[in-house]
VMD Tcl script that builds the backbone (N, CA, C; Angstrom):
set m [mol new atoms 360]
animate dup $m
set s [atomselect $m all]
$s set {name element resname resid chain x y z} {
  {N N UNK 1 A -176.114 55.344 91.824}
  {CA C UNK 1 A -176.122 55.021 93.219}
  {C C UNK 1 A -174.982 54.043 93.509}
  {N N UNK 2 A -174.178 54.359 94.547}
  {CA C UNK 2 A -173.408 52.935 94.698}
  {C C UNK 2 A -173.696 52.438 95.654}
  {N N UNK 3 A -172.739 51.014 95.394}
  {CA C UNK 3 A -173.444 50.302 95.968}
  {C C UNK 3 A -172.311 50.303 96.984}
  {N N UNK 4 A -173.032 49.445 98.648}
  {CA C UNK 4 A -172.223 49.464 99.782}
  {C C UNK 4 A -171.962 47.811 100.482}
  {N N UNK 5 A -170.856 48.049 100.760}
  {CA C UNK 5 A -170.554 46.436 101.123}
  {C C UNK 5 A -170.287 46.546 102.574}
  {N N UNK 6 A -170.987 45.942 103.396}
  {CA C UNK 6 A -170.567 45.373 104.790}
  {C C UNK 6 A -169.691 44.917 104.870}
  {N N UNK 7 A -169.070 45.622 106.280}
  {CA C UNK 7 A -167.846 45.096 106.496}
  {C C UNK 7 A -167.945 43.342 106.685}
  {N N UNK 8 A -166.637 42.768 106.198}
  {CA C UNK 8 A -166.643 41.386 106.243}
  {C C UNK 8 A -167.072 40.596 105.464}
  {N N UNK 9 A -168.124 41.133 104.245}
  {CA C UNK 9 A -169.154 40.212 103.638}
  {C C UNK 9 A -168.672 40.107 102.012}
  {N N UNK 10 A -168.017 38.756 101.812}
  {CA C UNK 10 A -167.629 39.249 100.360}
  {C C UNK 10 A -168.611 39.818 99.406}
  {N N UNK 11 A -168.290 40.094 98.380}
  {CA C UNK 11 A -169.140 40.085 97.395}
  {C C UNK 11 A -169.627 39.386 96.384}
  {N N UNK 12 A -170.481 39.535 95.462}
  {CA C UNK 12 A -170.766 37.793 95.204}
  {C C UNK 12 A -171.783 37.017 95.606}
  {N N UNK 13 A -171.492 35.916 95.114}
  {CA C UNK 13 A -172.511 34.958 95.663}
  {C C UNK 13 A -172.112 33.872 96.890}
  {N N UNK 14 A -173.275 33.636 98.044}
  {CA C UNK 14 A -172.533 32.832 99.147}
  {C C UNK 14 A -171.759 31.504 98.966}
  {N N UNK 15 A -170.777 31.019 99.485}
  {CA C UNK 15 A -170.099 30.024 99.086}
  {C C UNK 15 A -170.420 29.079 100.349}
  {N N UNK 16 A -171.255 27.785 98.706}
  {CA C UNK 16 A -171.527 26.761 99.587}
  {C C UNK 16 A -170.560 25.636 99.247}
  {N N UNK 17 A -170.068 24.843 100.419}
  {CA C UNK 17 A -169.936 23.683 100.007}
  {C C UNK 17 A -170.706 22.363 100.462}
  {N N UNK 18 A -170.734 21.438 99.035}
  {CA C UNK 18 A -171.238 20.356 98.806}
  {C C UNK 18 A -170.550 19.168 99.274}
  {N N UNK 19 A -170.643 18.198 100.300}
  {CA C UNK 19 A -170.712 17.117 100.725}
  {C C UNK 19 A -170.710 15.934 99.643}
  {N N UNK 20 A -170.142 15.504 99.091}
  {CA C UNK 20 A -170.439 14.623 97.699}
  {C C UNK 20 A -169.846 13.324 98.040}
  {N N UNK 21 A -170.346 12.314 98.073}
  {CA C UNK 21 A -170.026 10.833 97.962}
  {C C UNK 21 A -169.734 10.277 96.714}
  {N N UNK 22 A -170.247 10.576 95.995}
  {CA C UNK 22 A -171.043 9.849 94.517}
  {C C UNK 22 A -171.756 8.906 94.185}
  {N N UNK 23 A -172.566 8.899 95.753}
  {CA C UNK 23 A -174.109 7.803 96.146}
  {C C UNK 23 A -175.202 8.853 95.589}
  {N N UNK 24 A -176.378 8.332 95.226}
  {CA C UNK 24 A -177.527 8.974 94.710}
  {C C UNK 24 A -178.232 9.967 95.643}
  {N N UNK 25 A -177.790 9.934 96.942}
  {CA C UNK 25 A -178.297 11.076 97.432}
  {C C UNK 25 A -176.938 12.553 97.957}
  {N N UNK 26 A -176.245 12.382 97.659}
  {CA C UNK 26 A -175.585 13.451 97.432}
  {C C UNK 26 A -174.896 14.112 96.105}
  {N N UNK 27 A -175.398 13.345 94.693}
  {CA C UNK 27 A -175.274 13.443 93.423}
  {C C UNK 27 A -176.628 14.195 93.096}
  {N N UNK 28 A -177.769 13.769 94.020}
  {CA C UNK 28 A -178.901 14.774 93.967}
  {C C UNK 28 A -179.101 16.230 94.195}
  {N N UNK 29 A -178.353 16.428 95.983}
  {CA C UNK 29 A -178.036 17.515 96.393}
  {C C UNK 29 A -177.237 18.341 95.636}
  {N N UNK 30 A -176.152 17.705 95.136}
  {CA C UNK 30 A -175.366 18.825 94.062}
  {C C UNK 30 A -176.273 19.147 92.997}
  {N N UNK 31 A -177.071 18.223 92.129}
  {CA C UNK 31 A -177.432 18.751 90.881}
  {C C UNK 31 A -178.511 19.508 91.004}
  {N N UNK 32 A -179.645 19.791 92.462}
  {CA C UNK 32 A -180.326 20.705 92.755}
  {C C UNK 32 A -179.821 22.190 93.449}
  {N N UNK 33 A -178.084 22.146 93.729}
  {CA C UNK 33 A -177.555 23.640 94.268}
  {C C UNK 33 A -177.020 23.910 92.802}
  {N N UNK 34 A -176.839 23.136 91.694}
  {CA C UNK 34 A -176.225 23.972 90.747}
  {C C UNK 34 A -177.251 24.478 89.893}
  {N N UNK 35 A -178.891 23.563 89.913}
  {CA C UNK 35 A -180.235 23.777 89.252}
  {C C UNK 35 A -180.578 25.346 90.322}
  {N N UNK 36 A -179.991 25.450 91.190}
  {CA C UNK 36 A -180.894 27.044 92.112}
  {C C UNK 36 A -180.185 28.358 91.403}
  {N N UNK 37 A -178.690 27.941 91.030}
  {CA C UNK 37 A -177.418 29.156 90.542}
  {C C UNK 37 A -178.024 29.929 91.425}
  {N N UNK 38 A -178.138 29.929 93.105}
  {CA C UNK 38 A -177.978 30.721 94.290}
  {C C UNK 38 A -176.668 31.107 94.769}
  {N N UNK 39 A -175.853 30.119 94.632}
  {CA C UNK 39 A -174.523 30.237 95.567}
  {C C UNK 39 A -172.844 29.602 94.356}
  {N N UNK 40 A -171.831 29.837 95.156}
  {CA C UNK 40 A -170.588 29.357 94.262}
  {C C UNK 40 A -170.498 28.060 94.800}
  {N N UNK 41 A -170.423 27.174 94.848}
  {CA C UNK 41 A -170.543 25.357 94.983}
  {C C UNK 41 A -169.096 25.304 94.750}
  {N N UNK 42 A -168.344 24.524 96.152}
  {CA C UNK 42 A -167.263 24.132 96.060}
  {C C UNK 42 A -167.418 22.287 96.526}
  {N N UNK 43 A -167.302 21.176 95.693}
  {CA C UNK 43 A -167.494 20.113 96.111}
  {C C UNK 43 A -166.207 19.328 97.248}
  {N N UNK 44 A -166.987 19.082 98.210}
  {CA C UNK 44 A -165.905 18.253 99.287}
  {C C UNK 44 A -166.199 16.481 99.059}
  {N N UNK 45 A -165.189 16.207 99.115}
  {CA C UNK 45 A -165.192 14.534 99.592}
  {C C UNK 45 A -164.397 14.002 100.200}
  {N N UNK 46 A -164.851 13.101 101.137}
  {CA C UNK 46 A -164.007 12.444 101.458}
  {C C UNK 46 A -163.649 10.821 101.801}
  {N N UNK 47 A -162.295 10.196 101.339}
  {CA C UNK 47 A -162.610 9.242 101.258}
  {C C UNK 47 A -161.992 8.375 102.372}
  {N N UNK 48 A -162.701 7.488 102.859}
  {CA C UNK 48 A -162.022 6.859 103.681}
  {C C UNK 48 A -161.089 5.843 103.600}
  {N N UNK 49 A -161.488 5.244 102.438}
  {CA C UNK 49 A -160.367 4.227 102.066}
  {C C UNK 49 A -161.242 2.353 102.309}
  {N N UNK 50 A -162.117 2.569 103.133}
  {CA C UNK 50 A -162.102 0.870 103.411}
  {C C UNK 50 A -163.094 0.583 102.325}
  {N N UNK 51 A -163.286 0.675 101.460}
  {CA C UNK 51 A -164.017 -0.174 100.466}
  {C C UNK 51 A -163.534 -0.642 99.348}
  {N N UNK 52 A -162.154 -0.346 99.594}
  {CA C UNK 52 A -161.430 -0.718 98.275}
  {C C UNK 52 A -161.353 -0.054 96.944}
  {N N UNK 53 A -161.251 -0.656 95.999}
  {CA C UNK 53 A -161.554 -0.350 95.154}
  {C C UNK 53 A -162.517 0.709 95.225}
  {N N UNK 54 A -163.945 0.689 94.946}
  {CA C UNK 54 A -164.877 1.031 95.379}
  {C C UNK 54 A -164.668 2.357 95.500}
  {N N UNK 55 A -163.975 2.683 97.093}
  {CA C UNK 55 A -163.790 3.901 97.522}
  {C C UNK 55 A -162.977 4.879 96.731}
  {N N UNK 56 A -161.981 4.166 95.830}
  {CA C UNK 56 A -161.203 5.291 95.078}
  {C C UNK 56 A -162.099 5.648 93.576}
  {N N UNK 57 A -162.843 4.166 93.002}
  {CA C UNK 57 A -163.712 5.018 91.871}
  {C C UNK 57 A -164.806 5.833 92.700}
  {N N UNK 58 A -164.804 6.216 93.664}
  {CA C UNK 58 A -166.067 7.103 93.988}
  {C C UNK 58 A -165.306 8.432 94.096}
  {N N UNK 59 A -164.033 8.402 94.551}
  {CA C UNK 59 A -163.346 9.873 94.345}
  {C C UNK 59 A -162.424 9.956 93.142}
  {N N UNK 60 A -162.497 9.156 92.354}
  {CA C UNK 60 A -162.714 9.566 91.143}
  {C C UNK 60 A -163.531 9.991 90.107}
  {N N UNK 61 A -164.500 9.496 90.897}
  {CA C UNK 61 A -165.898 9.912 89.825}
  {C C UNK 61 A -166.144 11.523 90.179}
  {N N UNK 62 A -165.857 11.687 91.444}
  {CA C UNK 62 A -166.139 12.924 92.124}
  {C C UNK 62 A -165.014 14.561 91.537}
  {N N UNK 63 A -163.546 13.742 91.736}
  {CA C UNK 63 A -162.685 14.320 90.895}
  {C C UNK 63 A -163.398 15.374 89.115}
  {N N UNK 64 A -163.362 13.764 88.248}
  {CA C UNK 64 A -164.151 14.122 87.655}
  {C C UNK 64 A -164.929 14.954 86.952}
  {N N UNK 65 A -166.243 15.000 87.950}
  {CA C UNK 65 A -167.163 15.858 87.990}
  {C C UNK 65 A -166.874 17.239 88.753}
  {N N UNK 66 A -165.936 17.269 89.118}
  {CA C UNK 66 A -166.021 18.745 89.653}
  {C C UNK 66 A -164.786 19.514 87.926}
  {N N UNK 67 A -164.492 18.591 87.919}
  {CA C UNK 67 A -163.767 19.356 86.374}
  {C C UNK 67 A -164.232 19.260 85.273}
  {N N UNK 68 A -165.447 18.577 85.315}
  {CA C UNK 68 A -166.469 18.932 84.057}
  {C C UNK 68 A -167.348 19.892 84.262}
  {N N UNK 69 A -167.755 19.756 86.105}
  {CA C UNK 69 A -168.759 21.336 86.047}
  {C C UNK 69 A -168.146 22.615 86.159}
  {N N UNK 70 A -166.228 22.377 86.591}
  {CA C UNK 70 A -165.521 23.653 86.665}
  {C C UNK 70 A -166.423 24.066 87.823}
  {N N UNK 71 A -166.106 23.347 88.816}
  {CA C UNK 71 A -166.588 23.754 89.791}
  {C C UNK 71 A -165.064 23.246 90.935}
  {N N UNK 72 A -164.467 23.895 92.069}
  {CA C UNK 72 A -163.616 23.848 92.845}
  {C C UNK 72 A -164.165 22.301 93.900}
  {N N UNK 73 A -162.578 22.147 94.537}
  {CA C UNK 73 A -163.339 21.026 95.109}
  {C C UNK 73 A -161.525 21.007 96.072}
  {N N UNK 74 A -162.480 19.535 97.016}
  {CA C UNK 74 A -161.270 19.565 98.356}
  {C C UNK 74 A -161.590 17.935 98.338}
  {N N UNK 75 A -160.418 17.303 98.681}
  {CA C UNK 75 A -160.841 15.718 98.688}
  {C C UNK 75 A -159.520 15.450 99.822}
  {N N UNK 76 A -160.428 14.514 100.650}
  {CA C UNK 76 A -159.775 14.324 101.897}
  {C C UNK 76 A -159.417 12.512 101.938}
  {N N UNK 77 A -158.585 12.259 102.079}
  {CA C UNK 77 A -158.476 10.436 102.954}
  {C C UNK 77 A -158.061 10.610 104.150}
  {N N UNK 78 A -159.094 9.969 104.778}
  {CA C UNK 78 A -158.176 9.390 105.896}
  {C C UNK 78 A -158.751 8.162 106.525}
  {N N UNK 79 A -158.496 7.512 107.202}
  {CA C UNK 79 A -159.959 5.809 107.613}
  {C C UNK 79 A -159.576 6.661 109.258}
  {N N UNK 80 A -160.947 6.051 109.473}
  {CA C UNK 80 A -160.947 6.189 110.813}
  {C C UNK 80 A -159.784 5.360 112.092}
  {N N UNK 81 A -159.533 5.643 113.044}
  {CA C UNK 81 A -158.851 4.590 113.933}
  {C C UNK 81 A -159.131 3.586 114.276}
  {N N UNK 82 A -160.794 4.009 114.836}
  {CA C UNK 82 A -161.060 2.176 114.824}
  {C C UNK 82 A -162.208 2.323 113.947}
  {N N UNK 83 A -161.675 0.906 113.339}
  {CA C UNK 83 A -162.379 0.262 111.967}
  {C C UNK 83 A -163.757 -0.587 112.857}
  {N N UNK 84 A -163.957 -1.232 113.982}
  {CA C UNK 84 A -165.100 -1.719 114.757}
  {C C UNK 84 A -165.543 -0.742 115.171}
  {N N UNK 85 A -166.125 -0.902 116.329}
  {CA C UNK 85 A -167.154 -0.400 117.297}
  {C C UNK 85 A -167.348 0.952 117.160}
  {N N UNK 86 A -166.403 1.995 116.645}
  {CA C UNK 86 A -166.316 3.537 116.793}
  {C C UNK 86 A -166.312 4.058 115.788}
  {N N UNK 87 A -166.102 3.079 114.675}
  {CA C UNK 87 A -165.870 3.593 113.207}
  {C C UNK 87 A -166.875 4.504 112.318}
  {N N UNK 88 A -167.979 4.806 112.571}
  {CA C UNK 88 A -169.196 5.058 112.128}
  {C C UNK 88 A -169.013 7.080 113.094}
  {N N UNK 89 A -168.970 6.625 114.271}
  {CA C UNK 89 A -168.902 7.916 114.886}
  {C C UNK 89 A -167.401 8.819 114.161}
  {N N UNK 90 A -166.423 7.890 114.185}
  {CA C UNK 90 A -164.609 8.483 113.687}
  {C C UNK 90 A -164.962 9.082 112.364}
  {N N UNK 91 A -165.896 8.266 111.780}
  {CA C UNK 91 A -165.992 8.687 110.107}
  {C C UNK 91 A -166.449 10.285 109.843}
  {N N UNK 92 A -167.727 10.852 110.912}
  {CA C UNK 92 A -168.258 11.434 110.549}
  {C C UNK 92 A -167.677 12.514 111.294}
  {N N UNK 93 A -167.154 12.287 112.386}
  {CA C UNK 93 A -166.243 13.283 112.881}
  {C C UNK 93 A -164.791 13.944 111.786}
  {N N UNK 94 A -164.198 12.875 110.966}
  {CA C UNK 94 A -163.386 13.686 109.803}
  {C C UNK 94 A -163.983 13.970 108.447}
  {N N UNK 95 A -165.172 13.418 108.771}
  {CA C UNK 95 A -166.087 14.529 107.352}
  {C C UNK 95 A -166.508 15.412 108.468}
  {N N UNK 96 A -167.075 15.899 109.284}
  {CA C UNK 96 A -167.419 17.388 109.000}
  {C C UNK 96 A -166.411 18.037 109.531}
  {N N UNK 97 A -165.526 17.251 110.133}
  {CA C UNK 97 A -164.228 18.819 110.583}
  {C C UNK 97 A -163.658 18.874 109.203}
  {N N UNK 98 A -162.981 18.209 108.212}
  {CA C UNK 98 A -162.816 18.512 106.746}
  {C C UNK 98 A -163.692 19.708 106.127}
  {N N UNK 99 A -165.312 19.206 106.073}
  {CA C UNK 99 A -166.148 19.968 105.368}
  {C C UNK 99 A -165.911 21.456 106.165}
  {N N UNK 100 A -166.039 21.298 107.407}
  {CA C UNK 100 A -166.068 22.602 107.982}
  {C C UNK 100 A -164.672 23.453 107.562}
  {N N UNK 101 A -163.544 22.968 107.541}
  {CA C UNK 101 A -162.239 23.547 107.169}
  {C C UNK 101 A -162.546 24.103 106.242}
  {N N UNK 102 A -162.815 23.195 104.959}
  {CA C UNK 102 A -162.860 23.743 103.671}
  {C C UNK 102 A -164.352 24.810 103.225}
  {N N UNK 103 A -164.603 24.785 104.305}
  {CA C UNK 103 A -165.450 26.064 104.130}
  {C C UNK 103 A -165.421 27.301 104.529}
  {N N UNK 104 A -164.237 27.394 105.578}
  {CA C UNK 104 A -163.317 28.442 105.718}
  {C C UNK 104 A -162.475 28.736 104.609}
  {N N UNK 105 A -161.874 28.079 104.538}
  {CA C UNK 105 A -160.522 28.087 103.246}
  {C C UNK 105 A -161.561 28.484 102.104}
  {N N UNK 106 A -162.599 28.575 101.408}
  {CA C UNK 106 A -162.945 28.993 100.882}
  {C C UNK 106 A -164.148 30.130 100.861}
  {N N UNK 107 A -164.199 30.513 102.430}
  {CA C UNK 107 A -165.047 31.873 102.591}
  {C C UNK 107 A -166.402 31.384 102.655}
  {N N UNK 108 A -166.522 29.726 103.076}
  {CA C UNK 108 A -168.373 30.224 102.890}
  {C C UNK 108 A -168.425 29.582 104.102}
  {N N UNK 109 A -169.727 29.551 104.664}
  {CA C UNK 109 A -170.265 29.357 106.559}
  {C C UNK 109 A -171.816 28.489 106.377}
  {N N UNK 110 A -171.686 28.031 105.052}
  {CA C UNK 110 A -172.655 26.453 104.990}
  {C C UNK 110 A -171.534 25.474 104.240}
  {N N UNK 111 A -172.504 23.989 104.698}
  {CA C UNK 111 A -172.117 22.557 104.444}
  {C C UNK 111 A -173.102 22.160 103.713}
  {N N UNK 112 A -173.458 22.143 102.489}
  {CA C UNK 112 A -174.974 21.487 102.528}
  {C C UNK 112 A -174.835 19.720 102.225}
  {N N UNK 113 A -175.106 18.606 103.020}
  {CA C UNK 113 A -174.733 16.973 103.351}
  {C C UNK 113 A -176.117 16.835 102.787}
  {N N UNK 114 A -176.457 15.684 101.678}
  {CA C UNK 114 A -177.740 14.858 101.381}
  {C C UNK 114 A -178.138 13.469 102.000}
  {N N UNK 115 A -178.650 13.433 102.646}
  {CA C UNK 115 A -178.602 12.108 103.255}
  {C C UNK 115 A -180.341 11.359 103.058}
  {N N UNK 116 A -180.850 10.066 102.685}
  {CA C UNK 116 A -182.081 9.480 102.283}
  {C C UNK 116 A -182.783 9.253 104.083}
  {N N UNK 117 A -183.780 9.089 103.719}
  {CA C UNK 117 A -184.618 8.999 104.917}
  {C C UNK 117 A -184.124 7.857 105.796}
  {N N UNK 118 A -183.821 6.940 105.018}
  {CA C UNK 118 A -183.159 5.134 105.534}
  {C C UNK 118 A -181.428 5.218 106.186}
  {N N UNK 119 A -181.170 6.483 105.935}
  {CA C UNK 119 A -179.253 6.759 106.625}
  {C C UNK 119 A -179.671 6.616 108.187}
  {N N UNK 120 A -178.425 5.892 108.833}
  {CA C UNK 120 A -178.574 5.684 109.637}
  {C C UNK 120 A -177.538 7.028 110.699}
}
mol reanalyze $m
mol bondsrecalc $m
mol representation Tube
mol addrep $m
């Protein structure tokens, strides 16, 4: 019997990408999409830069780990414009237009983001 492919729909498995900080709740989310082996896991991060130090061992740790699981990945900097009053809204506006890009560029149409009950 063969098999038939819809137009448009690769073949394969769906391509998700992962949201990764390298805080405990998005180190969770990854190690439960690679515990499902449902989908191809491409890890995104991004860093903003204001924590210093800090911020670059976290995209390094992230680096990393996407080349020990041989898993693809997209890593973004940029800080927001304003560092006061707007900074929180700027941040999350260039993580998900990033995440969303790189989920084109790599064919898949989820984001999956981990966030703890206490995120504000």
């Amino acid at each position: 019997m063969k098999s038939q492919r819809r137009k448009g729909k690769r073949p394969g498995k769906q391509v998700v990408v992962a949201a990764v900080s390298g805080g405990p709740d998005s180190m969770y989310l990854l190690q439960e999409l690679i515990r499902r082996k449902k989908q191809e896991i491409v890890i995104g991060h991004v860093n903003h830069g204001v924590r210093g130090r800090a911020s670059e061992r976290d995209q390094q740790l992230v680096d990393k780990l996407s080349e020990t699981l041989h898993l693809k990945k997209g890593i973004h900097k940029e800080t927001p414009a304003c560092l006061h009053s707007g900074f929180e809204e700027g941040a999350r506006r260039i993580r998900h237009e990033f995440l969303k890009r790189l989920s084109r560029e790599h064919g898949g149409k989820v984001v999956a983001m981990g966030h703890t009950a206490d995120d504000q």
